[in-house]
Each structure stands twice: as structure tokens, then as C-alpha cells.
PAFI-460467 format. One record per residue: x, z, y of N, C-alpha, C in turn. Coordinates in Angstrom, 2 decimals, m for minus. Atoms other than C-alpha are relative to their C-alpha. Layout:
<vopas>
<vopa n_xx="X" n_zz="Z" n_yy="Y" ca_xx="X" ca_zz="Z" ca_yy="Y" c_xx="X" c_zz="Z" c_yy="Y"/>
...
</vopas>
This chain:
<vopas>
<vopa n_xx="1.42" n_zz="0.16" n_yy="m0.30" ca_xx="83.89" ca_zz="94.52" ca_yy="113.98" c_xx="m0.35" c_zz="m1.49" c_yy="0.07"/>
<vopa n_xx="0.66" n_zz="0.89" n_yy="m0.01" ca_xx="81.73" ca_zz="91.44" ca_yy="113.53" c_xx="m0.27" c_zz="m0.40" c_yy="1.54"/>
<vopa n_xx="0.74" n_zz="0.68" n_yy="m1.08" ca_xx="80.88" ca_zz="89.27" ca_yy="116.44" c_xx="m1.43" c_zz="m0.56" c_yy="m0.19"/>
<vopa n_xx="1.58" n_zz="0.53" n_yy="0.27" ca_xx="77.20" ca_zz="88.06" ca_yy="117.06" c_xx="0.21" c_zz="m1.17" c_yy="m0.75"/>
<vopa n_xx="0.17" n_zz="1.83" n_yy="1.20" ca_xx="78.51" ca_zz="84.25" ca_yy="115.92" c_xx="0.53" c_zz="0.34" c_yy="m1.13"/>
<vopa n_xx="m0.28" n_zz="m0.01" n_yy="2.05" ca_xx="79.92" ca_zz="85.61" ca_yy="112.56" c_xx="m0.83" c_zz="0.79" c_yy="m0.61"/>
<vopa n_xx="0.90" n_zz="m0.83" n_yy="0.29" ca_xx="76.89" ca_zz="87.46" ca_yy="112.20" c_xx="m0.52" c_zz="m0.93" c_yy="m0.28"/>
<vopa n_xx="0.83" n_zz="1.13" n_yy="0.41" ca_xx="74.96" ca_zz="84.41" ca_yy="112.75" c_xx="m0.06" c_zz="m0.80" c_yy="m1.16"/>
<vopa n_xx="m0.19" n_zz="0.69" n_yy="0.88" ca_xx="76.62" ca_zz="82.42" ca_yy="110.61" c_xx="0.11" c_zz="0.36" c_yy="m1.15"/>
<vopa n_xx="0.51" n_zz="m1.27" n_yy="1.48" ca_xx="76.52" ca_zz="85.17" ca_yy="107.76" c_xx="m1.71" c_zz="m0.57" c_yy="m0.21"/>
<vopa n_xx="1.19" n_zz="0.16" n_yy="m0.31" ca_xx="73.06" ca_zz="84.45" ca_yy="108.28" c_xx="m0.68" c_zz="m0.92" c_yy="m0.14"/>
<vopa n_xx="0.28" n_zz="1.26" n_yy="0.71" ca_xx="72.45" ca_zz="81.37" ca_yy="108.08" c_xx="0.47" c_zz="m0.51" c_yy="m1.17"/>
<vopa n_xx="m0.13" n_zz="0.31" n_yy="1.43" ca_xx="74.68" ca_zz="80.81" ca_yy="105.52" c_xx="m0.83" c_zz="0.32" c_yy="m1.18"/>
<vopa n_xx="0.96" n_zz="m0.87" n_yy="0.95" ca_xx="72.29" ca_zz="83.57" ca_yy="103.37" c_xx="m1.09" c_zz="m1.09" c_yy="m0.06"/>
<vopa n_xx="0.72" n_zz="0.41" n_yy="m0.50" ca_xx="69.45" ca_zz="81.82" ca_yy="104.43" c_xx="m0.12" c_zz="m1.48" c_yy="m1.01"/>
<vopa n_xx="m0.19" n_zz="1.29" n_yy="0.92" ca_xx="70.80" ca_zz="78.03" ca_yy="102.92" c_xx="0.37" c_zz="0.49" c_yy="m1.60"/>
<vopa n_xx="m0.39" n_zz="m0.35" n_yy="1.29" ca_xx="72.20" ca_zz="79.95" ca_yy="99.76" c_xx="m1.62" c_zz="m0.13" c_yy="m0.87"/>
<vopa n_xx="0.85" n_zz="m0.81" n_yy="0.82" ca_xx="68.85" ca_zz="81.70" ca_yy="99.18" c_xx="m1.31" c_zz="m1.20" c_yy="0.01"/>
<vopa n_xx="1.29" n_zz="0.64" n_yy="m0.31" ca_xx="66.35" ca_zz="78.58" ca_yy="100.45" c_xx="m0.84" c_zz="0.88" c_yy="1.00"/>
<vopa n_xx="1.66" n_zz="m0.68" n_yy="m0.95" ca_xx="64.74" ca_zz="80.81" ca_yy="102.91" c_xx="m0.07" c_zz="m0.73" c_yy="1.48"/>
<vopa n_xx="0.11" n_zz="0.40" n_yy="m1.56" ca_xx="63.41" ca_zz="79.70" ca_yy="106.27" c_xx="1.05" c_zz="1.11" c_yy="1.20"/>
<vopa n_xx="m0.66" n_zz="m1.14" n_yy="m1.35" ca_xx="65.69" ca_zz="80.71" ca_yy="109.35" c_xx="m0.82" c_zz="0.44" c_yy="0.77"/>
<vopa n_xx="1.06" n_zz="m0.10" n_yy="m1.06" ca_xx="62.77" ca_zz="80.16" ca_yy="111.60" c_xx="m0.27" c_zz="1.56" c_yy="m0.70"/>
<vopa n_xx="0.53" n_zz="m1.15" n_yy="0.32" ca_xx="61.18" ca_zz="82.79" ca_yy="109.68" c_xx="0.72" c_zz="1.55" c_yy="0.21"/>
<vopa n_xx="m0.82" n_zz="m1.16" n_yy="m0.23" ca_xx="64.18" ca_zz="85.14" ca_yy="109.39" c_xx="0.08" c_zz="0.82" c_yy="1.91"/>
<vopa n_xx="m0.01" n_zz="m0.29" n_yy="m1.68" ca_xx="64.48" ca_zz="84.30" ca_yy="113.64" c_xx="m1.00" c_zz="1.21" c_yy="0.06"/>
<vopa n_xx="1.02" n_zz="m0.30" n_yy="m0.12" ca_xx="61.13" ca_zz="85.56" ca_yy="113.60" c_xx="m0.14" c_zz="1.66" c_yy="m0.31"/>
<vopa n_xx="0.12" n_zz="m1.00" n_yy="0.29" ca_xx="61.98" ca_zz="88.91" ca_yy="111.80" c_xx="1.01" c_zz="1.08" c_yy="0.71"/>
<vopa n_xx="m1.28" n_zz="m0.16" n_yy="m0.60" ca_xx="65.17" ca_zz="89.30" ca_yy="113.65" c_xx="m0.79" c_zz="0.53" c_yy="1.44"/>
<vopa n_xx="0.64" n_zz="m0.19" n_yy="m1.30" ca_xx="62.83" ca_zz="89.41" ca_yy="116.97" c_xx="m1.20" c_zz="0.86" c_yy="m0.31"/>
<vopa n_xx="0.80" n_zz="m1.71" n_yy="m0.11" ca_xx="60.42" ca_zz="91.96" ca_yy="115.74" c_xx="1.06" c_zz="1.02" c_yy="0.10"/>
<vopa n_xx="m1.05" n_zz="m1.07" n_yy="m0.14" ca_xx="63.36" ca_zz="94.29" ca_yy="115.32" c_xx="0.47" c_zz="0.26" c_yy="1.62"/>
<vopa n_xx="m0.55" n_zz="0.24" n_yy="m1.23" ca_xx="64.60" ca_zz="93.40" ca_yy="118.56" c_xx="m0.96" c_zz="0.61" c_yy="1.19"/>
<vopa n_xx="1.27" n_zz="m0.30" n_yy="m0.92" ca_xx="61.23" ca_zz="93.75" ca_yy="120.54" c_xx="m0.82" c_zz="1.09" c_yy="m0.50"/>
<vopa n_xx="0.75" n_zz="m1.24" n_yy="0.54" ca_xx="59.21" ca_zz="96.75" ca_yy="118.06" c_xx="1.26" c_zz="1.51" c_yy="0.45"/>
<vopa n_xx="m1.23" n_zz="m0.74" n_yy="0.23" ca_xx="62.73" ca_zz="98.65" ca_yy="117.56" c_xx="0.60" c_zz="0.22" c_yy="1.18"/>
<vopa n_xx="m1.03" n_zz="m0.61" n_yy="m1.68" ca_xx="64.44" ca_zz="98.53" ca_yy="120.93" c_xx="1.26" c_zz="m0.20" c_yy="m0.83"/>
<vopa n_xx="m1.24" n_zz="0.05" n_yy="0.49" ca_xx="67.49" ca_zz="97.15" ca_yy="118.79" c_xx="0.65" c_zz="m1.08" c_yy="0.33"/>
<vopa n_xx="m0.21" n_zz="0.91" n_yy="m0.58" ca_xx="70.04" ca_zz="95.31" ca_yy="119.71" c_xx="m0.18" c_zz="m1.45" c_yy="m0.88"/>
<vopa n_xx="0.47" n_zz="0.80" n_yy="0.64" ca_xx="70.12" ca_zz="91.61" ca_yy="118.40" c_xx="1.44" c_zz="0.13" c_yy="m1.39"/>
<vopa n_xx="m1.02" n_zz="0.23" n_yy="0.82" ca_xx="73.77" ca_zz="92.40" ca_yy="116.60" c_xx="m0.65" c_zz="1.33" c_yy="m1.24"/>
<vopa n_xx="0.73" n_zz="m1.14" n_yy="0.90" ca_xx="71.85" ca_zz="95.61" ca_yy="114.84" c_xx="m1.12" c_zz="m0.71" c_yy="m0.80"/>
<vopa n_xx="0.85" n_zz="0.80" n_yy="0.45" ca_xx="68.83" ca_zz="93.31" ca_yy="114.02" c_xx="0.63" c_zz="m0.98" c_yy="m0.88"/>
<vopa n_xx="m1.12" n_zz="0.89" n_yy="0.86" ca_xx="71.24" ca_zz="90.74" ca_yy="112.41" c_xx="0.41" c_zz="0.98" c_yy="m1.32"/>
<vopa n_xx="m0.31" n_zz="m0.89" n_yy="1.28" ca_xx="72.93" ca_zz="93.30" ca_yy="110.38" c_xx="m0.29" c_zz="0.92" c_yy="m0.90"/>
<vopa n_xx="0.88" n_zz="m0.57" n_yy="0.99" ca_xx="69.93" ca_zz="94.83" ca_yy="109.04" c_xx="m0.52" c_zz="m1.11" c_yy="m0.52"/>
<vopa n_xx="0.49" n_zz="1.50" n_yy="0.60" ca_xx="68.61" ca_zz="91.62" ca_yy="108.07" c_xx="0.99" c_zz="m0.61" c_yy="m0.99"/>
<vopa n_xx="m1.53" n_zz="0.31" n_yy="0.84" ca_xx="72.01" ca_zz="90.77" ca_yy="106.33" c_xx="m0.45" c_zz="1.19" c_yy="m1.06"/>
<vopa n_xx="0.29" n_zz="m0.85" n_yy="0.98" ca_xx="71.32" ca_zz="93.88" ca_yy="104.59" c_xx="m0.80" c_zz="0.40" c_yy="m1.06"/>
<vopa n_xx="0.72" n_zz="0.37" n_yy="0.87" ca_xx="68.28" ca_zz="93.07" ca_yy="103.39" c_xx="m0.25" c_zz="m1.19" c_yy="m0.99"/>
<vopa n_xx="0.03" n_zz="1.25" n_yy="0.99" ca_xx="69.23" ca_zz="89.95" ca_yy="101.76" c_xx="1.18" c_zz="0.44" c_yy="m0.83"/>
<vopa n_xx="m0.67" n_zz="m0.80" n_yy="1.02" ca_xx="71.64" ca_zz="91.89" ca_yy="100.15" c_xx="m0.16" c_zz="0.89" c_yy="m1.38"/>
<vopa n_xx="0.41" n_zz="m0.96" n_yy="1.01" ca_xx="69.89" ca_zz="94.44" ca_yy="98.63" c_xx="m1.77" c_zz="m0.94" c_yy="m0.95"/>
<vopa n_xx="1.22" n_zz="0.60" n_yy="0.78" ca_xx="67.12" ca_zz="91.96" ca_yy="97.33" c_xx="m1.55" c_zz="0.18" c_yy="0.99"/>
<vopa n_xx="1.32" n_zz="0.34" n_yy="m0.79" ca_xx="64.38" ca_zz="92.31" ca_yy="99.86" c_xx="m0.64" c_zz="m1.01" c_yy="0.62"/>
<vopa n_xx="0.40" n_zz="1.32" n_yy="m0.35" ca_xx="64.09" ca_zz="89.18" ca_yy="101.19" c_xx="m0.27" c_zz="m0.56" c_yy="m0.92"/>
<vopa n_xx="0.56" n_zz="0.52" n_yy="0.90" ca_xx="63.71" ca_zz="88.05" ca_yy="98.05" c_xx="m1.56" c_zz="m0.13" c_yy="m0.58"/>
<vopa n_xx="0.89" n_zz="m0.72" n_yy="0.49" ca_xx="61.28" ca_zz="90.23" ca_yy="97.13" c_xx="m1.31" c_zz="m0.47" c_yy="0.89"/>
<vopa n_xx="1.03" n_zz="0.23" n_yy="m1.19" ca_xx="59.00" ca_zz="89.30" ca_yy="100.35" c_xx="m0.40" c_zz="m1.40" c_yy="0.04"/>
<vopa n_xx="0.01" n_zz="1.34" n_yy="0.28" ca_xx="59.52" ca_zz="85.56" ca_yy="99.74" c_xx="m1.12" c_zz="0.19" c_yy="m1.05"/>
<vopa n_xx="0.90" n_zz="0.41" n_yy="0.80" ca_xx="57.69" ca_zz="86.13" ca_yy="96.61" c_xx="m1.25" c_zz="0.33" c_yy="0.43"/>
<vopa n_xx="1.60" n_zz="m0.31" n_yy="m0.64" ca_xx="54.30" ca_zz="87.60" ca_yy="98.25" c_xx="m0.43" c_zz="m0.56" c_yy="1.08"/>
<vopa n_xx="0.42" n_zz="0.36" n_yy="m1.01" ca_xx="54.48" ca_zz="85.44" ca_yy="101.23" c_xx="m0.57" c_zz="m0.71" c_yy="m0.09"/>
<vopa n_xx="1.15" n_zz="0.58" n_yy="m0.74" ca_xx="51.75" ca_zz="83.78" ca_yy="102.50" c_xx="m0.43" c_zz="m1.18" c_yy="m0.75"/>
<vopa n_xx="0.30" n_zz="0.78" n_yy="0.92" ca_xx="49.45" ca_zz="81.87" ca_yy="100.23" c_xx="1.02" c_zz="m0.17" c_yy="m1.22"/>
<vopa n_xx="m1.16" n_zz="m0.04" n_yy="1.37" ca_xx="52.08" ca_zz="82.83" ca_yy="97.34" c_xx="0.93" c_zz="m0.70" c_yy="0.24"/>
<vopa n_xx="m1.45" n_zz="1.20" n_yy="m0.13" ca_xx="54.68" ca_zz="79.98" ca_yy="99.10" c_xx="0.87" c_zz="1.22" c_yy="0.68"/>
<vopa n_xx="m0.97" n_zz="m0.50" n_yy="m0.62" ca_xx="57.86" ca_zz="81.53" ca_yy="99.48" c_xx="0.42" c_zz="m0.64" c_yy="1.42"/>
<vopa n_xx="0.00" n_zz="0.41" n_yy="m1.88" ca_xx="58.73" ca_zz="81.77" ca_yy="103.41" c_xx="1.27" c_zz="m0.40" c_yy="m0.11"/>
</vopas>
């Protein structure tokens, strides 16, 4: 099993690979956390999952004023 810091750092690493904002990711990581009632290591590793399967990508391209987040 993963620990929260090799989660993190999964995470950030994604994050510098892909150019995306962490802030932002933080940001999506803590709706999960606070909408969901999940924990923050469940929130992490759905978020991992979605930069996996191409969704973050995908969301980058429609974000806000067309600038990827």
C-alpha cells in the first residue's frame, strides 16, 4: 500500500510532467475531500487516476478562458 507522501509525490510529479497547476489539482483534491466525505489518500488516488486515464487533460483544455489550468 501507498503512503500519503508517495502519493503526493506521484502527484506532483504528474502535475510537472503534464504542466498542470498543483494549486489547482490541491484545489480538486479538497472538493473530494470536503463534497465526498473522502479521505485525502482516496482523493489523491482518484486524482492520480484521472491523470491517467486522460481527464485532466481533457479539463485543462476547456479551462477557464480556454488557458489550460
Amino acid at each position: 500500500m501507498e503512503t500519503l507522501k508517495e502519493l503526493r509525490q506521484e502527484l506532483k510529479e504528474m502535475c510537472e510532467r503534464t504542466k498542470t497547476s498543483l494549486s489547482g489539482i490541491e484545489h480538486l483534491i479538497k472538493y473530494y475531500i470536503d463534497s465526498h466525505r473522502w479521505t485525502e489518500i482516496e482523493a489523491i488516488k482518484y486524482t492520480i487516476d484521472l491523470f491517467k486515464n486522460g481527464t485532466i487533460e481533457q479539463i485543462k483544455i476547456i479551462g477557464k478562458d480556454g488557458k489550460p489550468i
